[in-house]
SERO-4910 file (N, C-alpha, C, O; in steps of 0.05 Angstrom, whole numbers):
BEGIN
 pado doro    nc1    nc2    nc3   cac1   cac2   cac3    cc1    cc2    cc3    oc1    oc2    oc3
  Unk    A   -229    -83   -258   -240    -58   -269   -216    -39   -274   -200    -31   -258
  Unk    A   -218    -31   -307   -193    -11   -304   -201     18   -288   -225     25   -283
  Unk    A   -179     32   -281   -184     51   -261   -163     73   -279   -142     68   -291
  Unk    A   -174     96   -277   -154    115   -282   -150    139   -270   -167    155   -265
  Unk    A   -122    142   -266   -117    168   -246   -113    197   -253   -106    201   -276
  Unk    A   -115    207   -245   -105    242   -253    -88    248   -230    -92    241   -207
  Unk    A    -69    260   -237    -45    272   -211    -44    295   -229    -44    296   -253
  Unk    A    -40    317   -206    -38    346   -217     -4    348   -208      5    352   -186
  Unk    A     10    344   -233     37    346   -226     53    350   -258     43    349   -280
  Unk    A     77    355   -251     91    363   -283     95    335   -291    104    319   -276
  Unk    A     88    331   -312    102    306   -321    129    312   -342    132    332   -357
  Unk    A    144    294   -340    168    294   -356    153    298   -384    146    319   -396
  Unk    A    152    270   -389    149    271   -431    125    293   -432    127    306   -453
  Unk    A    113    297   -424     91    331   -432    107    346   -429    106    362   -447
  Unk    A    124    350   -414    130    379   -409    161    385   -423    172    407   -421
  Unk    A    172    362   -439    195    360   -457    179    366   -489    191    376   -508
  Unk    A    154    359   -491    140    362   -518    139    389   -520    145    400   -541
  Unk    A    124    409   -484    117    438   -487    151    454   -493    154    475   -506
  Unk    A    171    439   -481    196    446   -485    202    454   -511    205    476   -522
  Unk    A    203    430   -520    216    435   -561    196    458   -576    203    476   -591
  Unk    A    166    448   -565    156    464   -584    150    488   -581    144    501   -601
  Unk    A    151    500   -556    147    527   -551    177    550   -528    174    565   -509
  Unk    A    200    541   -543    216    546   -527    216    574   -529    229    583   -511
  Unk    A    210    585   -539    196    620   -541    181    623   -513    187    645   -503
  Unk    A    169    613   -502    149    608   -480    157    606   -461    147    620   -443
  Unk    A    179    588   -454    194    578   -429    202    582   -415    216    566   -402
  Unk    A    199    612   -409    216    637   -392    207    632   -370    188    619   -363
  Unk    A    226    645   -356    223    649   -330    210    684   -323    211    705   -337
  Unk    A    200    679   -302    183    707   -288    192    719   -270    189    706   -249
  Unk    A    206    743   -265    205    754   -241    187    755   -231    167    754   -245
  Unk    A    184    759   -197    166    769   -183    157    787   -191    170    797   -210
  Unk    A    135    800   -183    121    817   -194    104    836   -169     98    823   -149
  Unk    A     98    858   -170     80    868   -144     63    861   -146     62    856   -170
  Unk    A     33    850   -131      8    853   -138     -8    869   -161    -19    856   -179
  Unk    A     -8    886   -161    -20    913   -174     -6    895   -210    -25    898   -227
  Unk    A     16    883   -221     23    887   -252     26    859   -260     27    849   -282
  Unk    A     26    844   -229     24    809   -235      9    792   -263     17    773   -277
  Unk    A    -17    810   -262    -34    789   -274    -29    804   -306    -35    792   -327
  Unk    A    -20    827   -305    -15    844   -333     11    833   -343     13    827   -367
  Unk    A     30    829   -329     48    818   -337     48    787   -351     60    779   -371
  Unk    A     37    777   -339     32    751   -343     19    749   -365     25    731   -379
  Unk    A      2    763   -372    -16    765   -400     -1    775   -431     -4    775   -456
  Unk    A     13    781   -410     24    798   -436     46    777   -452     49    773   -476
  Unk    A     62    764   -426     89    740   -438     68    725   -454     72    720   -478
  Unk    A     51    719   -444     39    690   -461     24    699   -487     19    683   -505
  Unk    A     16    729   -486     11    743   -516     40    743   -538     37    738   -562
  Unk    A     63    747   -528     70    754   -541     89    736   -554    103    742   -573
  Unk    A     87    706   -539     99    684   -533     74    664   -559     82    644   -572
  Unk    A     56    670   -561     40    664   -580     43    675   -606     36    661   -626
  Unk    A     50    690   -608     49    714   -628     80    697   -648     80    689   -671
  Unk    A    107    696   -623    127    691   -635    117    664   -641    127    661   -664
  Unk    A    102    638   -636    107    626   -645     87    610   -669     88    588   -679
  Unk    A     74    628   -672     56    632   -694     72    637   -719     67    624   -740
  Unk    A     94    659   -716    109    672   -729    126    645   -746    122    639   -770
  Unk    A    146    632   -727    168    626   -732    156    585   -735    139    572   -721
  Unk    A    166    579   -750    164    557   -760    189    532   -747    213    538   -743
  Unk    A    181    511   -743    206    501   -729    211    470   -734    197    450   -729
  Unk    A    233    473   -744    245    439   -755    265    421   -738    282    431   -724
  Unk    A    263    401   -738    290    389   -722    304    373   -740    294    359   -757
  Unk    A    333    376   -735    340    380   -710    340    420   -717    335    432   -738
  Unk    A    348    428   -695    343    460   -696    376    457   -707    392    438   -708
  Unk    A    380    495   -719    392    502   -731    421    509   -711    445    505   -713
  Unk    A    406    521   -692    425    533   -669    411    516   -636    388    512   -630
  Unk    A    436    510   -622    431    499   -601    421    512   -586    432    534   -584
  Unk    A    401    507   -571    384    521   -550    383    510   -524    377    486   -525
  Unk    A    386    520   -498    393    509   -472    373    517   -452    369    541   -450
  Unk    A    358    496   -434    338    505   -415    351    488   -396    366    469   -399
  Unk    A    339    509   -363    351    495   -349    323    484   -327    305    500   -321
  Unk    A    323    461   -318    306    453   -301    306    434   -275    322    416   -275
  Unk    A    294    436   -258    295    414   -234    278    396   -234    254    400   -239
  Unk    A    295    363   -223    281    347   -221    288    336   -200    308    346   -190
  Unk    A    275    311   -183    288    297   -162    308    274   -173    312    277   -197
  Unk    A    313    263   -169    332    232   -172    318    209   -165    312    206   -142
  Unk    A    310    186   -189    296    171   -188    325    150   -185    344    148   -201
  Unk    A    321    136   -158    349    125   -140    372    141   -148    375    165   -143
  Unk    A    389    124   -163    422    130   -168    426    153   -191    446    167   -193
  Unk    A    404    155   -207    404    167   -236    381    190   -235    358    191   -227
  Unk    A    400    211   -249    386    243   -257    373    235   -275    382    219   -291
  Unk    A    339    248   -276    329    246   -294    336    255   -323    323    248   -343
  Unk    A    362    274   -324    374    288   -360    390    258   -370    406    254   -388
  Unk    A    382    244   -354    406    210   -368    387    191   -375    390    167   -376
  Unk    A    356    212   -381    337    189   -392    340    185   -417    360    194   -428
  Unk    A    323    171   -428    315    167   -466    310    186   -477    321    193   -498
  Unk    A    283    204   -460    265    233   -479    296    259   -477    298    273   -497
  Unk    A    313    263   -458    331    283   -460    348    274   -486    348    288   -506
  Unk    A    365    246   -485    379    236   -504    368    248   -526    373    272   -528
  Unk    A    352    238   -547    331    253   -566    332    279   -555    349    294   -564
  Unk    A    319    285   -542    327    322   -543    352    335   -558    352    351   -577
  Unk    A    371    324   -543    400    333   -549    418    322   -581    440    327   -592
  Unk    A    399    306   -587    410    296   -617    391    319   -630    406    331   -646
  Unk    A    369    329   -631    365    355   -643    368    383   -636    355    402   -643
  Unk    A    391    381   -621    397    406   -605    387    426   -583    385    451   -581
  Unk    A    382    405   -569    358    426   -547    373    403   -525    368    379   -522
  Unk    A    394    420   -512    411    420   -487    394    429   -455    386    452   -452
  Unk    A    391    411   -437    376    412   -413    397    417   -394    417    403   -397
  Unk    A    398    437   -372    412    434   -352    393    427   -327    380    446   -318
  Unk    A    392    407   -317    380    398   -306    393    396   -270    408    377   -264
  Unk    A    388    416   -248    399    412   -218    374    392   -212    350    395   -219
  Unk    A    387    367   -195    372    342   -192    387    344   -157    410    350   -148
  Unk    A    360    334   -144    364    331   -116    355    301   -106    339    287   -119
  Unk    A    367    294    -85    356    256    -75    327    266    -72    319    289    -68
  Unk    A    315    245    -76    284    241    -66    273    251    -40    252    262    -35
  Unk    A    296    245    -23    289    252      4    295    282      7    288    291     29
  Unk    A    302    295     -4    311    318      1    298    344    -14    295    368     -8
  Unk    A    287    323    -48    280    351    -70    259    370    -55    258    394    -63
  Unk    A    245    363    -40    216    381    -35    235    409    -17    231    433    -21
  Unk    A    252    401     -1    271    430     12    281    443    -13    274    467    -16
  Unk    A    302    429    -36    315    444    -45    301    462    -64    306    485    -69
  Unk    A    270    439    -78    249    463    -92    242    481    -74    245    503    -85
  Unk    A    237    483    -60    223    504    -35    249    528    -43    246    550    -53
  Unk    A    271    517    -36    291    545    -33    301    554    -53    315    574    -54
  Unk    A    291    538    -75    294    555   -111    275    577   -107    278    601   -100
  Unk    A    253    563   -114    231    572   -106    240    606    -90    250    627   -100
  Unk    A    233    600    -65    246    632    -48    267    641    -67    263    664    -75
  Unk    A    288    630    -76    312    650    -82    304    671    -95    316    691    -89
  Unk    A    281    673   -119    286    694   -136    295    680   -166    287    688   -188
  Unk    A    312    658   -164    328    653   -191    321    622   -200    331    600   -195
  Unk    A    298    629   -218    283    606   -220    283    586   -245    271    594   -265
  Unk    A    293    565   -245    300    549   -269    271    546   -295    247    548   -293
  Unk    A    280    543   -306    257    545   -336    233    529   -327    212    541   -331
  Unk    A    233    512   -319    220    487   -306    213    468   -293    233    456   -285
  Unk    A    195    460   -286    201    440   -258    199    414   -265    179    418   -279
  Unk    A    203    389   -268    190    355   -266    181    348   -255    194    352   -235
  Unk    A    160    337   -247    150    313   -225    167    322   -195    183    306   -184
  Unk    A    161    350   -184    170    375   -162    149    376   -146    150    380   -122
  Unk    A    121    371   -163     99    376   -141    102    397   -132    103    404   -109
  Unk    A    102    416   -161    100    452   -145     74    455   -154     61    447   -173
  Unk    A     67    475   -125     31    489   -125     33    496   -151     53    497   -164
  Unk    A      5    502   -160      5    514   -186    -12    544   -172     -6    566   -181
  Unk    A    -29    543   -154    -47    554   -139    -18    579   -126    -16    602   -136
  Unk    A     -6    572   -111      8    589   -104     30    593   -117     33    617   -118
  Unk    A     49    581   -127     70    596   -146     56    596   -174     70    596   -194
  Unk    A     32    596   -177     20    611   -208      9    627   -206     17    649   -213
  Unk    A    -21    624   -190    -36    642   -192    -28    669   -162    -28    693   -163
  Unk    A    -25    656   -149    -16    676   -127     14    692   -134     16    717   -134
  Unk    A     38    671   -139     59    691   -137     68    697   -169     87    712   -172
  Unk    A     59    691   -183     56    693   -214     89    685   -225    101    696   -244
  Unk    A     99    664   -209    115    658   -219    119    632   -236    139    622   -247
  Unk    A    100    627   -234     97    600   -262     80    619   -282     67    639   -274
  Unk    A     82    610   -314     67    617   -330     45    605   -342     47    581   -349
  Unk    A     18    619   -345     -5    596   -359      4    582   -383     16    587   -403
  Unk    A    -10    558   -370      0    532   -388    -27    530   -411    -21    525   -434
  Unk    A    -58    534   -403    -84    527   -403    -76    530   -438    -71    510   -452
  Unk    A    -76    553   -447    -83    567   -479    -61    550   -490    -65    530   -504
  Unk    A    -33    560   -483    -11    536   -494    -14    500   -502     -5    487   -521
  Unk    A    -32    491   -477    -44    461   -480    -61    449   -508    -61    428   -521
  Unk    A    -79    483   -509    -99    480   -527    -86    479   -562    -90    462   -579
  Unk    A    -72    502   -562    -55    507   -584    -40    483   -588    -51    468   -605
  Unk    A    -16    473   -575      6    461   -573      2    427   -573     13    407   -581
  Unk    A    -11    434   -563    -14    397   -541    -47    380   -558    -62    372   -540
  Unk    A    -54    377   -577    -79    371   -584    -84    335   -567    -96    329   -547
  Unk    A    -69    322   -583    -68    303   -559    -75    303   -539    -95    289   -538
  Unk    A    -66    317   -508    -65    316   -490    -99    337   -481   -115    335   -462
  Unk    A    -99    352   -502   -127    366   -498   -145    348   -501   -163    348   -485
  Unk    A   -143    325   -526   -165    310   -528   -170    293   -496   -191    288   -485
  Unk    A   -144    287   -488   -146    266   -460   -161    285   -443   -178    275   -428
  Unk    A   -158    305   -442   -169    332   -416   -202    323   -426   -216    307   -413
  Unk    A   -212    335   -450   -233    334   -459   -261    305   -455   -286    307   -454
  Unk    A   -244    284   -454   -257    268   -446   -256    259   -416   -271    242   -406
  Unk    A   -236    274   -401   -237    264   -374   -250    287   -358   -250    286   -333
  Unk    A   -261    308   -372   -274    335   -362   -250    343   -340   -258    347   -317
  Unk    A   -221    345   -344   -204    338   -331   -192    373   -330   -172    376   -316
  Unk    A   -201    392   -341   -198    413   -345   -200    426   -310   -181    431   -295
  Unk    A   -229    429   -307   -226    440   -285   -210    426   -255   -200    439   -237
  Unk    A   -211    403   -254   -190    399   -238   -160    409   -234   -150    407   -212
  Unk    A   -149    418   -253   -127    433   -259   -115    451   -258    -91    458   -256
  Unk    A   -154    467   -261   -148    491   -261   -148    508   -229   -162    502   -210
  Unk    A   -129    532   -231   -131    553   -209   -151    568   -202   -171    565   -217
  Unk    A   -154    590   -176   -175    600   -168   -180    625   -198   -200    636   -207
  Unk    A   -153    626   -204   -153    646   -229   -152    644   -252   -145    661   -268
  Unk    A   -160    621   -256   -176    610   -280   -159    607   -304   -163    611   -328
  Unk    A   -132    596   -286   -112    584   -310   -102    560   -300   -106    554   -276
  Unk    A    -88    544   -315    -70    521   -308    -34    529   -300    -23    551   -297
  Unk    A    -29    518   -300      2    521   -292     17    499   -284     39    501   -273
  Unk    A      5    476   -290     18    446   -280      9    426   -304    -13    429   -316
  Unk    A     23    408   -309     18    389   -336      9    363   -318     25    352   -303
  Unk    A    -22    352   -323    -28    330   -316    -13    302   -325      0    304   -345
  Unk    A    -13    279   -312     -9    255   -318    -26    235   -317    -38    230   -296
  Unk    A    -29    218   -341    -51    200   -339    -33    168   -340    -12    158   -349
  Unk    A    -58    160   -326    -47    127   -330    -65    117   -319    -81    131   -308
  Unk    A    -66     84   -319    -78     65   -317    -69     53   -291    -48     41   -290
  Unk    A    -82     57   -272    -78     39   -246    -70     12   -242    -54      3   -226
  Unk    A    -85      0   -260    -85    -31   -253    -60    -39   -263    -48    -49   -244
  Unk    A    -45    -39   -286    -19    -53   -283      8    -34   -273     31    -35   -281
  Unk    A     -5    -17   -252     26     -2   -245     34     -5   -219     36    -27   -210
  Unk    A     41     16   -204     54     -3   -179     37    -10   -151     46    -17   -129
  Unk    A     14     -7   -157    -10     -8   -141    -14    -53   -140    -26    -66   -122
  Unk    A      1    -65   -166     -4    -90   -156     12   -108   -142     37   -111   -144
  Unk    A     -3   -120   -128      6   -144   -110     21   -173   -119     12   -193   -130
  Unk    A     37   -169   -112     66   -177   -119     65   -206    -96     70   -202    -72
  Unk    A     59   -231   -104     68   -259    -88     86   -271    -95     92   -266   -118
  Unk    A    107   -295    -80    130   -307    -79    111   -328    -91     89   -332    -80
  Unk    A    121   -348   -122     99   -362   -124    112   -390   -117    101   -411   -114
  Unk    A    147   -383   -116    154   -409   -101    144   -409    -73    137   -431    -64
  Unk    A    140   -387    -55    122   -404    -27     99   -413    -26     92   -427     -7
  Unk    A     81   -405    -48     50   -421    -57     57   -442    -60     45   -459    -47
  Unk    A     83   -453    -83     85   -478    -92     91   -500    -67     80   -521    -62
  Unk    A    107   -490    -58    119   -498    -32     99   -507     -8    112   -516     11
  Unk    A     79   -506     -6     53   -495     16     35   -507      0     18   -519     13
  Unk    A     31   -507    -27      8   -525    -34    -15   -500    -47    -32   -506    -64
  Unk    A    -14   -480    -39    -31   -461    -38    -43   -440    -69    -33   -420    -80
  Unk    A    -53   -447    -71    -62   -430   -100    -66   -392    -93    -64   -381    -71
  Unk    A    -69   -382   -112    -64   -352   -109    -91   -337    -98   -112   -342   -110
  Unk    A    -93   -319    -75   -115   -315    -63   -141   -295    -84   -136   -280   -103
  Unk    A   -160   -300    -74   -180   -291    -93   -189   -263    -72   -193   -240    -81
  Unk    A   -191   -269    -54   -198   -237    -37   -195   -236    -18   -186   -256     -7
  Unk    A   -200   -212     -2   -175   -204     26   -178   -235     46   -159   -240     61
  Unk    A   -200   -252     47   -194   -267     73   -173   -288     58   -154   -298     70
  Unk    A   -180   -294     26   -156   -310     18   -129   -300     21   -113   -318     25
  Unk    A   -121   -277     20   -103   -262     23    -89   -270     56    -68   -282     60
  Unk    A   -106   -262     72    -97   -269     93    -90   -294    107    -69   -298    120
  Unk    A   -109   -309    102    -94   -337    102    -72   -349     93    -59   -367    103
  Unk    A    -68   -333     68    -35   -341     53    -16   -325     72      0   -338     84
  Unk    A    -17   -303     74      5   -289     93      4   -313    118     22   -328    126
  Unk    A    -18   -310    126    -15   -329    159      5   -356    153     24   -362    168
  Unk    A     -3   -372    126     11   -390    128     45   -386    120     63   -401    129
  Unk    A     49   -364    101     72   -356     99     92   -354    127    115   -361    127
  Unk    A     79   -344    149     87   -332    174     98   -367    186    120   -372    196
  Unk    A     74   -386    182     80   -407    207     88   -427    198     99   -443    213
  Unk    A     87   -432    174    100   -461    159    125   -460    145    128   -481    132
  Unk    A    145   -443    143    170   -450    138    169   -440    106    186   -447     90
  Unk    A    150   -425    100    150   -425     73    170   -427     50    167   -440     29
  Unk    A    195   -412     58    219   -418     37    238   -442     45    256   -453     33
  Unk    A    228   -447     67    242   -476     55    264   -480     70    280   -494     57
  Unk    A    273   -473     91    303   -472     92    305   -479    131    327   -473    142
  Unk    A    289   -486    142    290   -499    167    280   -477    191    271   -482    213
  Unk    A    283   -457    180    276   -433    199    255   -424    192    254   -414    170
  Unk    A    228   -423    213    199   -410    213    197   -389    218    177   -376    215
  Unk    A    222   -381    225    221   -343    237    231   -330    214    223   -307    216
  Unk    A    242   -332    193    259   -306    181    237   -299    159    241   -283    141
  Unk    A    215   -313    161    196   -302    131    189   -277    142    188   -269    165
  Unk    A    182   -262    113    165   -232    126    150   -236    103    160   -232     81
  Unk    A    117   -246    107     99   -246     90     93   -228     83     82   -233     61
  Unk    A     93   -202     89     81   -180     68    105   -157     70    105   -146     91
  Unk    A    119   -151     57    145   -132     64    128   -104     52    122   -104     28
  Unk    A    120    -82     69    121    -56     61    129    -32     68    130    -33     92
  Unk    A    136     -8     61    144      7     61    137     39     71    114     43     63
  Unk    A    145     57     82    129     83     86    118    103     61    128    108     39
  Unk    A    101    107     69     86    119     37     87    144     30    106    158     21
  Unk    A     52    152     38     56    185     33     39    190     75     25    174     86
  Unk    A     47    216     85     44    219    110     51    194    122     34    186    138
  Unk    A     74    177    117     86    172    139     70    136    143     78    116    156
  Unk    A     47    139    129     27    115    127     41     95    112     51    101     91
  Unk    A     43     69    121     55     44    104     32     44     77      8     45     76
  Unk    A     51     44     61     43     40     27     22     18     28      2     21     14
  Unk    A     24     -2     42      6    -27     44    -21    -21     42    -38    -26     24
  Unk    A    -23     -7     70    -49      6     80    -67     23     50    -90     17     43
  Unk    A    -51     44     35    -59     57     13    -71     40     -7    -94     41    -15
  Unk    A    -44     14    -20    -61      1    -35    -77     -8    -31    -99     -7    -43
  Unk    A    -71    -19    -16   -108    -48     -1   -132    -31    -12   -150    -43    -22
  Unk    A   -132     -8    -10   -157      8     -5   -173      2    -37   -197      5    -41
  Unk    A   -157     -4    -55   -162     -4    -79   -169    -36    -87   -176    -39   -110
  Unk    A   -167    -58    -71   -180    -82    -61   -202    -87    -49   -214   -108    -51
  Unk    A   -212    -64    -33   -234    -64    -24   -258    -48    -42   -280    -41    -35
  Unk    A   -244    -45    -70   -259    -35    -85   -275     -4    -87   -297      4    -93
  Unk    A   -242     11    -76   -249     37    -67   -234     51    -95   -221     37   -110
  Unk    A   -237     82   -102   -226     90   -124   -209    108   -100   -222    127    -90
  Unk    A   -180    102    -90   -171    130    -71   -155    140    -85   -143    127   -102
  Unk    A   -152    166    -80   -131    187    -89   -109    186    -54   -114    193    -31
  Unk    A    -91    176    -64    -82    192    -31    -69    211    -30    -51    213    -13
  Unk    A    -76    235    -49    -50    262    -41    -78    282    -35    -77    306    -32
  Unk    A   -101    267    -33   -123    283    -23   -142    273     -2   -159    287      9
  Unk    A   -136    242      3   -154    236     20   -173    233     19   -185    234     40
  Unk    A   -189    225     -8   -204    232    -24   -223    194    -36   -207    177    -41
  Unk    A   -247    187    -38   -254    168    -50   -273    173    -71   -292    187    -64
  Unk    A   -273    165    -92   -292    173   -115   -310    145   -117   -302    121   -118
  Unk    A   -335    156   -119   -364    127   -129   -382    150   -147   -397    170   -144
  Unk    A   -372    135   -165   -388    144   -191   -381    186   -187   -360    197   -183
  Unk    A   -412    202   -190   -407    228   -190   -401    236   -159   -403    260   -155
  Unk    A   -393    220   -137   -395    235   -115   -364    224   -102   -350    204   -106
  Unk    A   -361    246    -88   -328    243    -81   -336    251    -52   -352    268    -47
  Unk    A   -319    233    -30   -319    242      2   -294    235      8   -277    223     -6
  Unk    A   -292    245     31   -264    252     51   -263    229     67   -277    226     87
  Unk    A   -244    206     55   -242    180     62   -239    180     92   -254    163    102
  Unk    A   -222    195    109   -213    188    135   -243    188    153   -245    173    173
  Unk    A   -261    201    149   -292    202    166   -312    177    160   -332    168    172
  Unk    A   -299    169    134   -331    150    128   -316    112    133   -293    105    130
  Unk    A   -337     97    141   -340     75    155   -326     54    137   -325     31    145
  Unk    A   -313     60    111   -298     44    100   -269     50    112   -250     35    113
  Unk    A   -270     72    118   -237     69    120   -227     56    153   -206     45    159
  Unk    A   -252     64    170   -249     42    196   -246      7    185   -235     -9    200
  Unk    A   -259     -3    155   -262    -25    156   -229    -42    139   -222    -65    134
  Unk    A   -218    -11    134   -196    -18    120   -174    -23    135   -158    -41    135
  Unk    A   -176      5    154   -159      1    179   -159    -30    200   -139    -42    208
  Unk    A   -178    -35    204   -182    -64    216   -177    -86    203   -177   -107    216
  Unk    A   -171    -85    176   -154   -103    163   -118   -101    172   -102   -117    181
  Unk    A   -117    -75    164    -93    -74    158    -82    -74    189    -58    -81    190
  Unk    A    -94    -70    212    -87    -76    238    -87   -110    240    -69   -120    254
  Unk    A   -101   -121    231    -98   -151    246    -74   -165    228    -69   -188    234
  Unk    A    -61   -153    206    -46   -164    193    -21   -146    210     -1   -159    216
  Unk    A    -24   -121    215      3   -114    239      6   -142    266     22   -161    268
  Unk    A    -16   -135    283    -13   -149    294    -11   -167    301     -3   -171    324
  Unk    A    -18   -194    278     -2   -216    280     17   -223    266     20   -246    256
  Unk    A     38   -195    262     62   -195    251     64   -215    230     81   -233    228
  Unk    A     39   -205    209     41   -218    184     50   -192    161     53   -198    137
  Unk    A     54   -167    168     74   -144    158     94   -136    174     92   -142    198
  Unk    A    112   -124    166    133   -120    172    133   -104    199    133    -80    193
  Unk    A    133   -107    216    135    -79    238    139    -59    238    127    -43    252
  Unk    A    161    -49    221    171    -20    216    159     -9    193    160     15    189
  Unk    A    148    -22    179    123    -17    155    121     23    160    125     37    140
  Unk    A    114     36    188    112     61    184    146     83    173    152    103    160
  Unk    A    157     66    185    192     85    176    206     68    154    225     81    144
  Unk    A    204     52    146    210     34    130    217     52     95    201     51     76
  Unk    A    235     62     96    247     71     74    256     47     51    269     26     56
  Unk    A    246     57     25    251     43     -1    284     24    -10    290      3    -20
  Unk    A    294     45      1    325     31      0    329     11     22    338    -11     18
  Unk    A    321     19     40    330     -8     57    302    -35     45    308    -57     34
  Unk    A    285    -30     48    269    -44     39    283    -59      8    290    -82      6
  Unk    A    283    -48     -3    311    -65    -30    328    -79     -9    318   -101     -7
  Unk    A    337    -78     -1    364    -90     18    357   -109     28    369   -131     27
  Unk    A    331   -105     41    319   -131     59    310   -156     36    315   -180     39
  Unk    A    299   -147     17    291   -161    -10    309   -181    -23    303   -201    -36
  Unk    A    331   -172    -19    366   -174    -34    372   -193    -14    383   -213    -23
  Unk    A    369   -193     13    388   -213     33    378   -250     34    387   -267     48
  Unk    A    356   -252     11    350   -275     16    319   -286      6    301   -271      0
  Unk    A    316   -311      6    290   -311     -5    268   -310     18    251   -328     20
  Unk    A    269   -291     32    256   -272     57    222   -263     62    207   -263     82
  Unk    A    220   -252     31    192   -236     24    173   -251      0    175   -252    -25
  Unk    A    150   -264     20    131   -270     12    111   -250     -7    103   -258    -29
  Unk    A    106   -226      5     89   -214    -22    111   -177     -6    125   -169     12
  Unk    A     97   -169    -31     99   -135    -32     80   -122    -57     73   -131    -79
  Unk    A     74    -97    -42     62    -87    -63     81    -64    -82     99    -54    -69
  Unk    A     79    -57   -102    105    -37   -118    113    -55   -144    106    -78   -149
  Unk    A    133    -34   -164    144    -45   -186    153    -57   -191    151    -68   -213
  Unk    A    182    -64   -163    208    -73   -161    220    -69   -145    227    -46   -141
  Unk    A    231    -91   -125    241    -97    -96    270   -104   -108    287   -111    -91
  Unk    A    279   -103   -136    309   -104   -149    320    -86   -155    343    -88   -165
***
């Protein structure tokens, strides 16, 4: 079943399209007191409409124009050393982009953030829109801009009634959604199909087939090489709160729709708070009997991405994983 997600977060290629086309718009906000916040705010995006109503715009542009923005570091590489910036900068629209490690961006946004001196934009930062928009009015409404600017991306809103999810207590947007398709992204389950071949074993059809292949991965020597101990049939990783990634996907095997940055399960029009209801005891008791007969990795809860590559890299070691790429 295809599945599709909504994450309330900046996305890159949306928010490089709102870039070129409305760089009139792209300002930054001082703080503001309570009392002139919401007047102020009305007023940039009036007048920010107005200019670009006015002015007509070709590429490449005439005169070079420079925004500056934060993103994290996807591994070794800043996101301004992608494809969509390249293209940017062949029509003259220059990004200065401060990029922080993964492990670290959520402090260094936080302390932009506080400083006062705030870059044009954020990427995939996972900044509130709720509190640095509507509360400290330091993001600008995105909502009217989407409508004008973005027809595309309105039509995707429009059919996913995807509007009010987005929106703030104050009845604007301030964050650019991302859509995609669940099923072929990093949510699938990834098998060694030389240890099937090896074992005799065909590819499992559902969790008890599943488990049986790990078990046998664990006790029969699966790669081949004289030693029954060095396999690690399911290699995973720490997720989001600290929870092995494993545990998250499975949930979507048991034929659940989860969000995990909410905790959240969707069936049809009704949505509940996964950690209380009797599936997630039945998910957890999976994912426990595959801990404990050390058919996943043990450190599965601290188990960082980089080393996990490393472990991947030392050998033909890892029977399954779930993710894009263990290279």
């Amino acid at each position: 079943m295809r599945k599709t997600k909504l994450v309330s977060l900046l996305s890159m290629m949306l928010s490089i399209v709102l870039i070129v086309t409305l760089f009139a718009g792209c300002v930054k906000q001082d703080k503001t007191s309570d009392s002139n916040k919401s007047q102020d705010t009305t007023e940039s995006v009036s007048s920010t409409d107005k200019a670009s109503e006015d002015d007509e715009i070709s590429f490449p542009l005439k005169e070079k124009v420079t925004y500056t923005g934060f993103a994290p570091m996807r591994g070794e590489y800043s996101i301004d050393e992608t494809f969509a910036f390249q293209i940017a900068a062949e029509n003259n629209i220059n990004f200065e982009i401060t990029s922080a490690l993964e492990s670290s961006y959520k402090e260094t946004r936080d302390i932009l953030l506080a400083g006062g001196e705030y870059p044009d934009f954020f990427i995939n930062s996972d900044v509130d829109g709720e509190l640095y928009g509507a509360q400290e009015g330091i993001l600008i409404p995105l909502d009217d801009l989407i409508r004008t600017y973005a027809p595309n991306l309105t039509k995707m809103m429009d059919e996913r009634d995807a509007w009010d999810f987005l929106t703030c207590t104050d009845g604007h947007i301030y964050t650019l959604p991302a859509f995609w398709d669940q099923t072929p992204r990093d949510g699938v389950l990834w098998l060694n199909e030389k240890w099937l071949n090896n074992l005799g074993l065909k590819e499992p059809t559902s969790l008890e087939e599943l488990y049986q292949v790990l078990k046998a991965f664990k006790e029969k020597d699966a790669n081949g090489n004289g030693d029954p101990n060095d396999e690690i049939p399911f290699l995973s990783m720490k997720y989001n709160d600290a929870l092995p990634q494993t545990l998250y996907i499975l949930l979507n095997y048991f034929d659940y729709r989860y969000m995990a940055e909410f905790k959240l399960i969707v069936e049809g029009d009704k949505v509940r708070f996964f950690p209380l209801t009797d599936e997630c005891r039945e998910a957890l008791g999976y994912f426990t009997k595959l801990y404990q007969e050390g058919l996943v990795n043990q450190d599965c809860f601290t188990l960082e991405r980089d080393v996990a590559k490393a472990k991947a890299r030392a050998g033909d070691v890892v029977g399954s994983f779930i993710g894009g790429s263990l290279t």
